[in-house]
N, C-alpha and C positions, 0 to 999 in steps of 0.2 A: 328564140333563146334570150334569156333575161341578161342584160348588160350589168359587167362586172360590178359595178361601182353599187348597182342595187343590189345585186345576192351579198356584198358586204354588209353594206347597209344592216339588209336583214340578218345576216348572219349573228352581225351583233346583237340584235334585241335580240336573239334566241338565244344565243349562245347561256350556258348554264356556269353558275360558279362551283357546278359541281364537278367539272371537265379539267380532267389533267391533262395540262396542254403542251402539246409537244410542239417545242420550239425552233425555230429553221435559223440554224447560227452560221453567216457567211465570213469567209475568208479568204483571201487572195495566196493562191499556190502558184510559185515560178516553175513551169514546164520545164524539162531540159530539151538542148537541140535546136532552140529557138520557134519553141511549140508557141510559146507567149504564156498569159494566166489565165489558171483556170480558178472563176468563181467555186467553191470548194463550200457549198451547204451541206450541212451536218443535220439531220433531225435526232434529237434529245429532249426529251418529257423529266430528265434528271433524278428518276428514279432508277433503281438499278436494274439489272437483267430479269427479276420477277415480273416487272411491269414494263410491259411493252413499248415505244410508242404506238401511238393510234391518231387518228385525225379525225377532229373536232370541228364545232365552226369556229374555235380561236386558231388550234393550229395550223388549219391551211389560208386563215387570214397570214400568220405569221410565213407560211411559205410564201403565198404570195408576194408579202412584202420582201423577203430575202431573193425570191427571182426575180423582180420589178430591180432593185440595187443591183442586180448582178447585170441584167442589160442593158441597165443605163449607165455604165462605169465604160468609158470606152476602153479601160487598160484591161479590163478581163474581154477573153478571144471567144473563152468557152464555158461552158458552168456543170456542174458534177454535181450528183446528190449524192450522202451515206447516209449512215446511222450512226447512233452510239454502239459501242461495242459488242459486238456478235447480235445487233438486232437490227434491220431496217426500220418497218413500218407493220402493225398488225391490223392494218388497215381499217373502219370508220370506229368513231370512241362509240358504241351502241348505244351505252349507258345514257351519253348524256342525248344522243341523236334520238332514242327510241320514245324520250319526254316530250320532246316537241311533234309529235302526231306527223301525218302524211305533210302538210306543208312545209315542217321543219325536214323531213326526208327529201321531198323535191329541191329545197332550195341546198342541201347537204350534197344532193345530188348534182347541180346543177354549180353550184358553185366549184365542186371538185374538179368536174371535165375542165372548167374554165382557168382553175390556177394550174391544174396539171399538162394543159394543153401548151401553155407559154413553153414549157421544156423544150419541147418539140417543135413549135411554130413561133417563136420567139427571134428568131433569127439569126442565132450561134448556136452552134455543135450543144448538143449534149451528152452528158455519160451517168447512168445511171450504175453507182457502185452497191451490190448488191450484198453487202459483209455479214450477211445472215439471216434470220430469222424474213419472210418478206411473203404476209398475206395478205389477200384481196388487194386493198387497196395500196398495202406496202408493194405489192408483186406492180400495180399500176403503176405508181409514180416511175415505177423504173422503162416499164412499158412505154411511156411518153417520150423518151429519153430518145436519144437519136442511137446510141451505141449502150451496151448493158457489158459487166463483167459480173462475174460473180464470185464465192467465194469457195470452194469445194467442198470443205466443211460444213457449208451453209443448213440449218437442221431441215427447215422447214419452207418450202415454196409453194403457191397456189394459190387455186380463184374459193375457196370454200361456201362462198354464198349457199350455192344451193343447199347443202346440208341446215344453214341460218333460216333456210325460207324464203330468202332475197336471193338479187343476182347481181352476179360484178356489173356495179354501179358508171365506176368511172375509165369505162374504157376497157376493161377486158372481153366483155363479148365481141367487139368491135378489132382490137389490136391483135386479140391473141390467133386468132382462126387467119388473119390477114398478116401475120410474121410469120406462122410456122404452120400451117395450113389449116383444114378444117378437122380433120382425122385427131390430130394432137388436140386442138381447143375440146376438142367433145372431152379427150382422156381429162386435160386440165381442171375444167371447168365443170362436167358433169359427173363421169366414173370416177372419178379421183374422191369427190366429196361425198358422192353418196355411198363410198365404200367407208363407210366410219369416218369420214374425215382426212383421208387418206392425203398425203403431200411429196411432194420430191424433191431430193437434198441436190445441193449446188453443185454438182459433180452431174447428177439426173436434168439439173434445170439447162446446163450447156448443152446437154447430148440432147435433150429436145428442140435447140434453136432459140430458148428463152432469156440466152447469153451467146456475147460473140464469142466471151473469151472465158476461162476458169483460171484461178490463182490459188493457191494454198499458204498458208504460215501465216505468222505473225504479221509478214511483210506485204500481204494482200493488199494493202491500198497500195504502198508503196511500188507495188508490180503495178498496181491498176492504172496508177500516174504516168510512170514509163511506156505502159501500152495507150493509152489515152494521148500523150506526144506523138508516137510514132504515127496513129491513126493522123492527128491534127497536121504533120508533115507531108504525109504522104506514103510513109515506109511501111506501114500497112495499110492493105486494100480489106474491109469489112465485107464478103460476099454471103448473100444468100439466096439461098434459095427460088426458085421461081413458086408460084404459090397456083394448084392444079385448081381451076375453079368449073371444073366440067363434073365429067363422071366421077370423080374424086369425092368430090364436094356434097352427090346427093348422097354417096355411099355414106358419107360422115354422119351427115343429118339420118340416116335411116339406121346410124346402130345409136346413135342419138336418142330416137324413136323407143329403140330398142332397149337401151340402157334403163329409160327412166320407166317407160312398162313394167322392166323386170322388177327398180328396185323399189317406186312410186305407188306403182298399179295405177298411176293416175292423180293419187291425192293429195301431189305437192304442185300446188299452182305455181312455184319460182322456179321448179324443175322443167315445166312446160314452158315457159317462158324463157328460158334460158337458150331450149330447143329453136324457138322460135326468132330469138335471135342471133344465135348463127346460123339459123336459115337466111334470115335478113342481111347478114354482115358480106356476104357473097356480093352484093352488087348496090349495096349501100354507100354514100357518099362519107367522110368522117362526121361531119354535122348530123347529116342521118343517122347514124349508127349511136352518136352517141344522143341522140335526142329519143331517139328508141330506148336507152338506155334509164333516160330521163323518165320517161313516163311507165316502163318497166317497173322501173323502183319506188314510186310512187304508188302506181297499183298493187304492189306487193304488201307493202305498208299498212292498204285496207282491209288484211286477208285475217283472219283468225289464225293461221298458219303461223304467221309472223309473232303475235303475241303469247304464240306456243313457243317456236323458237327463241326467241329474247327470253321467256321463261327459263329455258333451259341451258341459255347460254349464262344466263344468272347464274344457275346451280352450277354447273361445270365451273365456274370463273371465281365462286363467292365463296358458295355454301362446299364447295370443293376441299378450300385450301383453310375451312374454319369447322372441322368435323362434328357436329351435335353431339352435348356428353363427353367429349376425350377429359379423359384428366390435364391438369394440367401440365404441360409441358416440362416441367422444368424435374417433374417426379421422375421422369426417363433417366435409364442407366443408363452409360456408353457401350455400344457394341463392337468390339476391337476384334474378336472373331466365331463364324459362324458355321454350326455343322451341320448336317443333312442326313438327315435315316431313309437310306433307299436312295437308288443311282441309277432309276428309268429315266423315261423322257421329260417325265414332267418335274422330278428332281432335277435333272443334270440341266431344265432350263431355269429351277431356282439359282441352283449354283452361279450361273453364268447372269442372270440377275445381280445376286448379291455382290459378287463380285466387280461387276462393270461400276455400280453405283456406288456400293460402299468401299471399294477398294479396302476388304479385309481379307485374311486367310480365312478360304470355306473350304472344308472338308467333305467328304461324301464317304458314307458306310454303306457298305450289303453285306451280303449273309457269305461272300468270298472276296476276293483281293481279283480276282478275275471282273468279279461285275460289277467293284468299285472302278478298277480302271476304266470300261468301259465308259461309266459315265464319267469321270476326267477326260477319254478322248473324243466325247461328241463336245465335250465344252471347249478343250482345245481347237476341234476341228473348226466350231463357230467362231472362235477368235479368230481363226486364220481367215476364215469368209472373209468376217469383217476388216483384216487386215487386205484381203483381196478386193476389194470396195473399196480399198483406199479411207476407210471410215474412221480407220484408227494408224498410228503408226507404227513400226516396226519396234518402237523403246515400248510403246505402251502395249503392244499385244505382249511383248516376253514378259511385263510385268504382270500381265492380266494371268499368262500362262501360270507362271509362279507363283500365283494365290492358292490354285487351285489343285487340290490332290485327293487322295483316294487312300483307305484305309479299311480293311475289315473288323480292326481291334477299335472299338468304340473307347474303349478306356485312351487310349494314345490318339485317336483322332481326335476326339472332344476335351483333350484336358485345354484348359484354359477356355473355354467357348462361353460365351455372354449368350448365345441365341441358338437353341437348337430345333431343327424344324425338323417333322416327321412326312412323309411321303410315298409313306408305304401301300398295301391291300386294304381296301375299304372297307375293314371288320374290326368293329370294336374292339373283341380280345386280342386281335393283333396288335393295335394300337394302343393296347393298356399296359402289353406285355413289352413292345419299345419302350415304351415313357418310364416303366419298371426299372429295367435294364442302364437307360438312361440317368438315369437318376442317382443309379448308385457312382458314377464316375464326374458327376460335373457340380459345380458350386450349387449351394441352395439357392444363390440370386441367379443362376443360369436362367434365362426365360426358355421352358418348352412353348412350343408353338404347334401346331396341325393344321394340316392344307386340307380335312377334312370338308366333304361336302355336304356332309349333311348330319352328322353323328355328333351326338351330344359331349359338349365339351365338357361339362360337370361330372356327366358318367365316366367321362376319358380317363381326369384329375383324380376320381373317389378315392381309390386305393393309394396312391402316393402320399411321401410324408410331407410334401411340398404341394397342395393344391393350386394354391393359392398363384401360381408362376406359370401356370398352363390356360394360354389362349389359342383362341381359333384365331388363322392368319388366309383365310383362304384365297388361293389365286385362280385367274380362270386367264380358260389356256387360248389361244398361245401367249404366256408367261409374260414373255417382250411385247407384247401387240394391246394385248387389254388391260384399261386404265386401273379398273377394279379391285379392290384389294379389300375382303371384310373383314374386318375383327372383331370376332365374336367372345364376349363377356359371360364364363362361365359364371355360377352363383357364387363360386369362391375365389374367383381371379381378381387380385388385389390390383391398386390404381396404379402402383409403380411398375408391376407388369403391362398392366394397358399402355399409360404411358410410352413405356417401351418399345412396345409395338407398334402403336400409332407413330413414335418418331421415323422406327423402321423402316415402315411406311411413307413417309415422307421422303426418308432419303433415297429412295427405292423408287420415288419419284411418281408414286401410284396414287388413286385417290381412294384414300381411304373411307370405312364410312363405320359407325359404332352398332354392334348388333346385338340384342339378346341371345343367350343359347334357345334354341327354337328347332326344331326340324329342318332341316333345307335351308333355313337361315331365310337371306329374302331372294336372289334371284332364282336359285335352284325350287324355291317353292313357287314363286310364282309362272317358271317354267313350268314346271310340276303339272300343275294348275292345265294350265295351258294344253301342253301337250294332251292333256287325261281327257279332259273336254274333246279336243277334235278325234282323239281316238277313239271314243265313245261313236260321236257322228260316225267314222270308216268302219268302225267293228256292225253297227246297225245295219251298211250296207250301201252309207255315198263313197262314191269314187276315190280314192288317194289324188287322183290327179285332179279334182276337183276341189276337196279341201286345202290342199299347195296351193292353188290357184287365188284361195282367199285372199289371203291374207297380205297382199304388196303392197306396199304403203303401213303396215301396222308392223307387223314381225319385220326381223332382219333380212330370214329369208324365208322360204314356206315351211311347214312346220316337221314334216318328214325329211326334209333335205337338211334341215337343223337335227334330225336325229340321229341320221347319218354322222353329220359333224361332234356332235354329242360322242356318242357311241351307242348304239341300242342297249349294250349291256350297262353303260352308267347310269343312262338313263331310266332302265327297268329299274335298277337297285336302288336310283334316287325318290321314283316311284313310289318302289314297295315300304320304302321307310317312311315315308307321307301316307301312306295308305294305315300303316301302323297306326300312327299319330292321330290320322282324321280318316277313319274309315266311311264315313258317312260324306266326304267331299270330293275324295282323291279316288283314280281308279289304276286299276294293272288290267291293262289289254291282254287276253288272252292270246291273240297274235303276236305281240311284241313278246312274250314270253317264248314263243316259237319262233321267232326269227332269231332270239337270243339264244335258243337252244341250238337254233343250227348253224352259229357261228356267222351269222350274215353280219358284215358292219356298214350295212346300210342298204334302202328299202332302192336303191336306184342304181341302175347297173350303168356302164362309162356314156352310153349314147343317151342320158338321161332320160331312159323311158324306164317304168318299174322293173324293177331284178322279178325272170317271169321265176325264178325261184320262191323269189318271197311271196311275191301274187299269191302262189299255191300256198303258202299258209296262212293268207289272209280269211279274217272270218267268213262265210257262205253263210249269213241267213236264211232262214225258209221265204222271210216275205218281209226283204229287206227295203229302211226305210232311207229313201235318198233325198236329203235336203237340198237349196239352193246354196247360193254363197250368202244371201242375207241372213238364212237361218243359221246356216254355220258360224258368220258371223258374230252374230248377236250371241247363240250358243255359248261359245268362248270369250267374249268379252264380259258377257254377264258371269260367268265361272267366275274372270279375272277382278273385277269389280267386288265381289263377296270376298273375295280374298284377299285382296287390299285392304278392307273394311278390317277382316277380322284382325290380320298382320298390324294394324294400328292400335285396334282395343287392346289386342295381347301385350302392346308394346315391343315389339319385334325390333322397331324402330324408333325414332324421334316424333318423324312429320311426317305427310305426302311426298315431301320436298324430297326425302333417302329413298324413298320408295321408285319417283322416277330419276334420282341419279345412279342408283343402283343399275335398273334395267337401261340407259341410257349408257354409260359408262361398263357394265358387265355383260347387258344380251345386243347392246347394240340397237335399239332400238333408238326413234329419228327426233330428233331436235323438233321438225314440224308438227309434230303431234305433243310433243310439251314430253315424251318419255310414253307412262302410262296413266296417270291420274288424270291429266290435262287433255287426255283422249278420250279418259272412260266420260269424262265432265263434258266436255264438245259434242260424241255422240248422243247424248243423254243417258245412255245405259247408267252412269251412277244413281241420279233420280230415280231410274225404273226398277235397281236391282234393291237400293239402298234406302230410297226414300229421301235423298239429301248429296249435292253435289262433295269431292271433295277438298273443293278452293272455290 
């Protein structure tokens, strides 16, 4: 292990003046009780709540230095780490760590275990105050700590590496499996991340043992202080857990195994490695554990994986929150309130959308006051969830209640409404004949909107005397869970409605992306695409259970158990309108048309072997042709590849760039493979489909 004083050294010549560096600001807090003082570092990078902090090689030099002052002050007893307000740590700055290549990672790496280790082996108590926001390596520093609180509120906890391509660097493959055992470190550190990035809030983070204590309000540090005395007194005893390292431990590692099979198929090398060390962390010394950790994250470093990941943690973080094409910003009207045509599920989850975010009055229409209420009370019922969760409080659910109401008279729901979104039957004359109806009751600046998936926004507008206000806003389900948000630019949709809707967007907290009116737009065609391909392969006569099998590590999940999710029936309908458009690319499976007809929603029955109903209407070749998985593969990527190609020349989008944050951000596909361009380019299928990579 490289001696402190050299990883500074170097840290400095690496360090980048590109790196916002979050700062370790110590101050002397009087315990009560005669607890004595507690060293009280704050990390702060001085930007507000949009920007994280993250650790740099400046700012863990400046930790460093701020815990080196706190244990050489004989008057501080103990020392405490927080954040700036509602955020810890969003653990390594990538940006600037990812410029300096593997030796800037090892020594990133190396230097961290070593200033985060003082916490904990320093020789006074520590408390790692937990006030919110605390990944990877923000979740470490707390981990170092002798005792943890947290904050119940808290948005966001976890080891996310894997999803990055990397693995928790400094300390979590090692602390987390040896605090709370093996079984939770797999959920933390593996299932967690490569379920989309998945995280657990501070209310979740205590019930797993990754906190001693939980606090709520304002006054969370201030509780945290008083508990942090009573521990340094005596008057509370911190117990936990005995940690099972028998049969407990290989079960862990064997859904471990299993996890990353399911969601990797194998071809995330930071997900094996992850595996492999909490296999390791069972009977590894600390030195060990986190020296493994050291060379872990170094070899990850060299992986192509990694510069797919960083690719795409660029887009998610950059090209995210700076949409290609939006108008500018300042052309946006205000939306003060908003209505809703249609009061199903996927309305009544825009409702409870717009409302949590925007804190407006949203209204919901149906074709009766019976099945407007309806959707007012599944949105009330999720407020009470979420009031049940503790996620909100009892002032702010009765306000969130009070947003939201139901009306069958569109003239008296939508008077005064800035933004009305449609949510109805996926047929265009239905959808002409709302926006009709609509039209005649709300201002001519009203913006119409459509969650449309695939139907032409120009065709939608034609008839009205107001074109020019009708955007596609399309959401994909479930509403609250995915990032995704398109807005699609009919041929007359003027910039102060775009505008509009991209701020929408913004407050709505989605990531928006700018789209031509086009077919399917871009993830539902590139699905499209996708699915038509491998159902091609199944309808010839290879196995269903074969081509699912494909695809782990590329798709989210296998591509009939996505259809299932889908619904067969949106999915035919999103099909046959692709197939309209590009008859010569797209196909409609004659079976999917028969499972659609016989009301199946979906190809796999509860003990996930195939529904033997659908079997039977699966196609029967005479002299069926069954591929492997390479053929299958390649099969479908080359589809996906032509198609990407052409969605560019068309101008469907800007760049490559919308193309894998779309499917990245809307189908879920994995930061390790770059999205989809950064995969079709790494397999080579680009060169061989296209004649030319596309980055």
């Amino acid at each position: 292990m490289t001696e402190l004083s050299t990883l500074l050294d170097k840290a400095a010549s690496l360090a980048s003046d590109a790196e916002v560096v979050t700062e370790a600001k110590l101050r002397k807090v009087t315990l009560p009780g005669d607890a004595g003082v507690l060293g009280l570092i704050t990390l702060d990078n001085g930007q507000d709540h949009t920007r994280p902090n993250t650790f740099g090689f400046k700012g863990l030099a400046s930790l460093n230095a701020a815990i080196d002052a706190a244990l050489a002050d004989d008057e501080i007893t103990a020392l405490g780490v927080t954040g700036k307000p509602f955020i810890l740590a969003a653990g390594a700055d990538l940006s600037s760590v990812s410029s300096s290549g593997p030796d800037g990672v090892r020594t990133i790496a190396e230097l961290g275990h070593a200033v985060f280790r003082k916490l904990g082996e320093g020789g006074k108590p520590s408390f790692g105050f937990i006030n919110g926001l605390a990944l990877g390596g923000g979740l470490e520093v707390a981990l170092h700590c002798t005792y943890r609180t947290v904050m119940d509120s808290a948005p966001a906890l976890g080891l996310p590496e894997a999803m990055l391509g990397l693995v928790p660097g400094w300390g979590g493959a090692f602390l987390v499996p040896n605090l709370v055992g093996a079984d939770t470190a797999v959920t933390v550190a593996l299932e967690n991340p490569l379920n989309n990035g998945r995280t657990v809030g501070g209310s979740k983070a205590f019930e797993l043992g990754l906190a001693d204590a939980v606090f709520g309000g304002a006054d969370y540090l201030e509780q945290s202080l008083l508990w942090a005395a009573d521990v340094l007194t005596g008057k509370i005893s911190v117990e936990r857990p005995e940690i099972d390292r028998g049969p407990a431990w290989d079960a862990a590692i064997s859904r471990a195994e299993m996890v990353v099979l399911t969601k990797t198929g194998g071809a995330s090398p930071a997900a094996l490695k992850i595996v492999e060390l909490l296999k390791g962390a069972r009977t590894a010394t600390r030195d060990e554990g986190f020296a493994a950790e050291d060379e872990a994250l170094e070899a990850m470093s060299k992986t192509p994986e990694l510069l797919a990941s960083l690719y795409a943690f660029d887009l998610v973080q950059k090209r995210a929150k700076r949409p290609a094409g939006a108008p500018d910003r300042s052309l946006a009207r205000p939306v003060t309130k908003v209505g809703i045509v249609g009061a199903g599920l996927m309305a009544s989850q825009m409702a409870l959308l717009f409302a949590r975010r925007l804190e407006v009055p949203v209204v919901l229409t149906d074709l009766d006051e019976a099945r407007a209420q309806k959707g007012v009370d599944y949105v009330h019922s999720e407020i009470a969830k979420l009031l049940g969760k503790g996620r909100i409080s009892s002032d702010k659910a009765n306000r969130l209640k009070a947003l939201v109401s139901g009306s069958a008279d569109k003239s008296v729901a939508f008077a005064g409404a800035d933004f009305v979104i449609e949510a109805v039957f996926e047929e265009m004359s239905v959808k002409k004949s709302v926006f009709a109806d609509v039209e005649k009751v709300v201002s001519p600046e009203c913006v119409l909107a459509t969650n449309t998936s695939s139907l032409s926004i120009t065709e939608m507008a034609s008839e009205l005397q107001h074109p020019e206000r009708v955007v596609g806003f399309h959401f994909f389900n479930p509403v609250a869970v995915m990032p995704l948000l398109e807005i699609v630019k009919g041929d007359t949709t003027d910039d102060a409605t775009l505008a509009t809707a991209f701020a929408t967007g913004k407050g709505l907290k989605k990531t928006t992306i700018l789209v031509k009116d086009s077919p399917s737009f871009i993830v539902n065609r590139l699905l499209g695409r996708f699915l038509g391909e491998v159902a091609k392969v199944v309808d010839a006569g290879t196995p269903i259970e074969t081509a699912d099998a494909t695809f782990a590590g590329i798709a989210p999940m296998p591509p009939f158990m996505l259809l299932g999710l889908v619904g067969p029936a949106i999915a035919l309908h999103n099909n046959e309108t692709l197939v309209k458009a590009f008859p010569e690319r797209f196909y409609v499976s004659p079976a999917l048309e028969r499972v659609v007809e016989a009301k199946k929603t979906s190809f796999y029955a509860p003990d996930l072997t195939i529904d033997p109903e659908v079997k039977a209407l699966l196609e029967k070749p005479e002299d069926p042709v069954v591929l492997d998985k390479d053929q299958i593969r390649e099969a479908a990527l080359s589809g996906l590849a032509e198609e990407a190609r052409l969605m560019l020349e068309e101008g469907v989008v800007a760049a490559p760039e919308d193309l894998d944050l779309a499917m990245i951000t809307g189908a879920g596909f994995s930061f390790w493979n770059g999205g989809l361009t950064m995969l079709l380019d790494s397999s080579g299928i680009s060169e061989k489909v296209n004649g030319k990579r596309f980055h």
